[in-house]
C-alpha positions in Angstrom: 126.6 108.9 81.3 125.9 108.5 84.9 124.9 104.7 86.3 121.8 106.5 87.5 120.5 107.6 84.0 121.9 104.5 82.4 119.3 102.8 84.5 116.3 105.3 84.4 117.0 105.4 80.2 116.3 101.2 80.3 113.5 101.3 82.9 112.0 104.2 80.8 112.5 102.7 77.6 111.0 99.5 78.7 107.7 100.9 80.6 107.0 102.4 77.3 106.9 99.2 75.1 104.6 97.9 78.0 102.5 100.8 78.1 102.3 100.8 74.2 101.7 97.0 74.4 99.3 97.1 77.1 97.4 100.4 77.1 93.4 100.2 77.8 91.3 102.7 78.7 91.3 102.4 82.8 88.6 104.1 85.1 90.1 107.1 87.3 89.9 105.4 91.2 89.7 109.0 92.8 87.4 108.2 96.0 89.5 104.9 97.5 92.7 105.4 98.1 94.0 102.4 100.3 95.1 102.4 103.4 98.6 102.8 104.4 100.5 99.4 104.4 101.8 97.8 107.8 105.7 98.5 108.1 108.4 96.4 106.2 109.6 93.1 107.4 112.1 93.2 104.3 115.4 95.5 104.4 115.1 99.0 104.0 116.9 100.9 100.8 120.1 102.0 101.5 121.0 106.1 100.9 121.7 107.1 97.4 119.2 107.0 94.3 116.9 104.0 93.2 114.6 103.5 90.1 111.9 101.5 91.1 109.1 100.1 88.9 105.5 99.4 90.0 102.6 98.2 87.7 99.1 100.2 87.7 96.3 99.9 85.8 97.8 97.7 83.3 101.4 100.2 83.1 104.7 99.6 84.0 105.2 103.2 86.1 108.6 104.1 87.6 110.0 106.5 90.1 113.4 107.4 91.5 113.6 107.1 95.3 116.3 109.2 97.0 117.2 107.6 100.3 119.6 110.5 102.4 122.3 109.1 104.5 122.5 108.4 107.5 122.5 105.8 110.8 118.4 105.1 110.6 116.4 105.3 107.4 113.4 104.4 109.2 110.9 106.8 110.4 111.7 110.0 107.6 109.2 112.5 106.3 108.1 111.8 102.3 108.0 113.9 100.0 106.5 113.4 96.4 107.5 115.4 93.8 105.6 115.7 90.0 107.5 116.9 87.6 105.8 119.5 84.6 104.4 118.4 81.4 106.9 117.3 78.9 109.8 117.3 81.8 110.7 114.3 83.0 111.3 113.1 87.1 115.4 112.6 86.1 115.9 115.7 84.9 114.0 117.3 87.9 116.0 115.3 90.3 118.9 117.0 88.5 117.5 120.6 88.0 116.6 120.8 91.6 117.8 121.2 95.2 115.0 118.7 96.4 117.6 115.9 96.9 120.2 118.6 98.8 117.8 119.5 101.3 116.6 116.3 101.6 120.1 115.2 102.9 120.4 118.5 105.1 117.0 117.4 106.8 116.9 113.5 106.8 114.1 113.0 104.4 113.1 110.7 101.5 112.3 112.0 98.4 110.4 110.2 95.3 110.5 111.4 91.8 107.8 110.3 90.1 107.4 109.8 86.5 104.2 110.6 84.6 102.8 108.7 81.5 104.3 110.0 78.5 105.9 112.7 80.8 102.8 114.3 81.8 99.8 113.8 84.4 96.2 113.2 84.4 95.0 116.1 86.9 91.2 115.0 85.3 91.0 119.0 84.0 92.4 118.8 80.7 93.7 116.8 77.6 97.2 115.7 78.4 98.2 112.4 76.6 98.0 110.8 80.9 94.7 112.1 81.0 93.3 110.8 77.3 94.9 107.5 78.0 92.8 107.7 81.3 95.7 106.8 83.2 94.8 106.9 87.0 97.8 109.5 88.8 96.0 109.4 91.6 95.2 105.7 92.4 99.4 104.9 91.0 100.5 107.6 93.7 98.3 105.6 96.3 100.5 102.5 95.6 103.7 103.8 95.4 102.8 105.1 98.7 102.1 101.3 99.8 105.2 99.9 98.1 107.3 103.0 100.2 105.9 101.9 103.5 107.8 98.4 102.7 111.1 99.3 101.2 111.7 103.0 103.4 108.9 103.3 106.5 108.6 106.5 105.9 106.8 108.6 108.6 102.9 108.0 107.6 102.2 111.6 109.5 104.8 113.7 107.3 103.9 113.4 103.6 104.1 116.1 101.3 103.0 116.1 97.5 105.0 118.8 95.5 104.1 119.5 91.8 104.9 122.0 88.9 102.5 123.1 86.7 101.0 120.0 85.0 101.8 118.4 88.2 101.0 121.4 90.5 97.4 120.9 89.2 97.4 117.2 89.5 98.7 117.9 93.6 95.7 120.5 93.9 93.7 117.6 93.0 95.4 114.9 95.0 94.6 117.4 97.9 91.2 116.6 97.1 91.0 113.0 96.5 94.6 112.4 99.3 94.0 114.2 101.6 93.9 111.0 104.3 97.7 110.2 102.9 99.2 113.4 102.7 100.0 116.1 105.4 101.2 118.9 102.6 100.6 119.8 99.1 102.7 122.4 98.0 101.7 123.6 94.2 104.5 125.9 92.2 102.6 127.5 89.1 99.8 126.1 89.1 96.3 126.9 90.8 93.2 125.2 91.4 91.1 124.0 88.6 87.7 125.4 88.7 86.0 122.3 87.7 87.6 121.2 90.4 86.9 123.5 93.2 83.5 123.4 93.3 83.5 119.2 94.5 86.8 119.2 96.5 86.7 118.3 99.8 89.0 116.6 101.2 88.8 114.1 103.9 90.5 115.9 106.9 92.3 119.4 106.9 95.5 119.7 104.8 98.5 121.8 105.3 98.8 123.9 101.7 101.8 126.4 100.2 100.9 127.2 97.2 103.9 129.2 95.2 103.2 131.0 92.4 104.8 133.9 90.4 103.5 137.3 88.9 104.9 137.3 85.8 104.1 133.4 84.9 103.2 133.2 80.8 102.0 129.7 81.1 99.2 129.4 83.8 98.7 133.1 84.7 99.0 134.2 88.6 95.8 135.9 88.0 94.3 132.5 87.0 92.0 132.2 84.0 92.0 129.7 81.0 94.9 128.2 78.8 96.0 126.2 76.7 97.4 123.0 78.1 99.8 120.1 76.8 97.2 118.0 74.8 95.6 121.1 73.1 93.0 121.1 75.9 91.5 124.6 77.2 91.6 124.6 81.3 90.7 127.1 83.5 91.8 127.8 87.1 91.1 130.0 89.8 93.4 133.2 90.7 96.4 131.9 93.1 95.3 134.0 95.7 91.6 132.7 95.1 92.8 129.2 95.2 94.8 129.7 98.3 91.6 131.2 99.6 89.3 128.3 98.6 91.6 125.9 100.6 91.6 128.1 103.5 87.8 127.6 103.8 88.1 124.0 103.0 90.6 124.3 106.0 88.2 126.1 108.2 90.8 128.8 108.7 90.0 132.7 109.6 88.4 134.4 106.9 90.7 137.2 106.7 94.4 136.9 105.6 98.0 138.3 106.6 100.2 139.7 104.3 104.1 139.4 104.7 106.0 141.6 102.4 109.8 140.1 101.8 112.4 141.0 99.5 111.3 139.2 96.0 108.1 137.8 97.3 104.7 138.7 99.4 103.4 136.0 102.3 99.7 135.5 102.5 98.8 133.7 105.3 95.9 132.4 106.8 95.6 131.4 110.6 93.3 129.2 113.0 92.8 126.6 110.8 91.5 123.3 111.8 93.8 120.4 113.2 96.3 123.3 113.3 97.2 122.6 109.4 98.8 125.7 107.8 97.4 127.7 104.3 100.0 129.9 102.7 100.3 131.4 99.4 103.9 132.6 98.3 103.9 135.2 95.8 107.2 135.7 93.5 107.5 139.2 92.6 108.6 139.0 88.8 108.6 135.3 88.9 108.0 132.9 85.8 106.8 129.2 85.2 109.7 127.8 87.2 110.7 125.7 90.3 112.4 128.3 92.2 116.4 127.7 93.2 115.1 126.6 96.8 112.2 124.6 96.5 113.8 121.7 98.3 114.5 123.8 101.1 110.7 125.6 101.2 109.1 122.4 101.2 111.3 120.6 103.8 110.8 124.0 106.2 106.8 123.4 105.5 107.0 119.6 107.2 108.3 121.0 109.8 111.8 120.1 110.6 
């Protein structure tokens, strides 16, 4: 067993005696999100891997901070990334080319770990989201404790989530949208409770990644069955990549990219020159894709 999941095991094992221990129904903090902190005075984290703990609404939470090498580790984009429902942030660290193009393009990546490995997207009944547990408000502070142990560049910031947590980044789009610079969502769409109220404080780059031939939270959107037994319902992907558009102010009409494997819908002259893209996996299933590192690294900008 690797030093790394020695550790995450004991900092796992022990946030979930507090959380047992501790656990009261907490309100969902989805309209203040806290300004960024000022820069560290303390040292930065050296490369490699860290699991880091941070208290929230009465829970120990932890996360696994990937620092790349390199001379400066001041000044790197962020990204965030939200592992599915019943997964785990280790074993998406380790399933994943996120921390491989991460040290191909200088940037700092944060696994974070959801309450009983899950998220409260506030659209269904996952055991985060009966517990109340507020996702939203704990990434807010992680962000915070990140400005004093990396620095990371406040004006690249990208939240990347798979299903259970590709709906909980479609509704930190809503709710973040001051913090973050990207959301990129992989199978999973917009909720349609939540479309209606999003809107987002400024414009927001979005990819949204989704494939044809998912069996868990269908392309062509619709309701099912969630971790938790709860029924949810979301829009199409191409409708959800349409309804950010608008939130975006972008041009009402679309181009479409054909590529071998997968379709580019894009939509231009959007405001603050953010970027709305939906990329279609021909044949594609409820998965991360072999190069999501590298899509979501490309998206900042590099």
């Amino acid at each position: 067993m690797s030093l790394l999941l020695r550790r995450y095991a004991a900092v796992v094992a022990v946030s979930l005696v507090v959380a047992v221990a501790s656990l009261t129904p907490i309100g969902v903090a989805t309209s203040s999100a806290g300004a960024a902190s000022s820069p560290p005075t303390s040292p930065l984290l050296a490369p490699g891997d860290h699991v880091e703990t941070l208290t929230w609404g009465g829970l120990v939470r932890t996360y696994i901070v990937h620092v790349p090498t390199g001379v400066s580790t001041a000044g790197r984009p962020l990204v965030l990334v939200f592992h599915g429902a019943t997964d785990t942030a280790l074993s998406t660290l380790q399933g994943t080319d996120f921390e491989q193009a991460a040290d191909q393009a200088g940037d700092i990546v944060v696994f974070m770990q959801g309450y009983d490995d899950t998220w409260n997207e506030l659209t269904g009944r996952t055991p985060a989201a009966q517990a109340h547990v507020d996702d939203i408000g704990f990434t807010s502070a992680v962000m915070n404790a990140l400005r004093a142990s990396t620095n990371y560049d406040v004006k690249k910031v990208a939240a990347v989530g798979l299903s259970n947590g590709a709906l909980l980044v479609e509704t930190m789009g809503c709710h973040l949208a001051s913090r973050l610079t990207l959301i990129v969502p992989v199978e999973g769409e917009l909720a349609s409770v939540i479309s209606p109220r999003c809107s987002p404080s400024r414009p927001l780059s979005v990819l949204e990644i989704h494939g044809t031939a998912d069996a868990t939270i269908p392309y062509t959107g619709g309701k099912f069955v969630g971790v938790g037994g709860g029924t949810v319902k979301v829009l199409s992907a191409p409708n959800s990549v349409r309804r950010w558009a608008t939130l975006d102010h972008c041009s009402s009409k679309a181009q479409t990219v054909n590529r071998p494997g997968f379709t580019l819908t894009r939509y231009s002259h959007c405001q603050s020159s953010v970027s709305v893209t939906l990329r279609t996996i021909i044949g594609g299933q409820h998965v991360w894709g072999s190069n999501i590192g590298s899509l979501v690294t490309a998206a900042l900008g590099h």
